[in-house]
C-alpha positions, 0 to 999 in steps of 0.5 A: 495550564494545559495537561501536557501528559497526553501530548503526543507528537507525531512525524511523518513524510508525505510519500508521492507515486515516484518515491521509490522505498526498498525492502529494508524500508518496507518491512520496517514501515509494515513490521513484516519479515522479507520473506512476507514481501517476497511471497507477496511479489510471488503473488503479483501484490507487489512488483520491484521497480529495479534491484539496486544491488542486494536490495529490491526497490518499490514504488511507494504505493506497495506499503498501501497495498501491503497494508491492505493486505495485512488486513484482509489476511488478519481480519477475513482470513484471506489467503494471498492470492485472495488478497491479489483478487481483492486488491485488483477489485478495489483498484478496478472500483477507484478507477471506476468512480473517477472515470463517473466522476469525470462523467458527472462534473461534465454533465453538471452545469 
């Protein structure tokens, strides 16, 4: 019989572009404090879809970037409007190697 001491289980939910996760959310997901979010928005890393209430809301894709962030900060000791930078090259770069993407499956035969 298989060792069973080393099993882990894992859950997790497939979050798409149209999720919307709030700020209670994101800090619990990222294990960050509101005040981290809220510089992070001040920044233009992030931007709230809508206030509902007390509470701000956001697209999904802010944990990726809030994630990122984190990193760059942890690993490169970048500050937050370096973080911005980067982040908006990274985005630029995707967009970049989709569109030759689309070029190169177009030229194929």
């Amino acid at each position: 019989m298989a060792n069973m001491t080393n099993l882990h289980i894992l859950f997790g939910e497939l979050l798409d572009e149209s999720t919307e996760v709030t700020l209670v959310q994101l800090c619990r997901t990222c294990a960050v404090q509101p005040d981290t979010i809220e510089a992070m928005v001040d920044q233009g890393i992030l931007e709230p879809l809508r206030k509902q209430g007390q509470d701000l809301c956001f697209p999904a894709t802010s944990i990726k970037r809030i994630r990122i962030t984190l990193r760059l900060q942890r690993d490169l000791d970048v500050n937050l409007a370096g973080a911005a930078l980067a982040l908006e090259l990274l985005e630029r770069i995707d967009e970049l190697n989709a569109r030759l993407r689309i070029m190169k499956d177009g030229l194929e035969p």
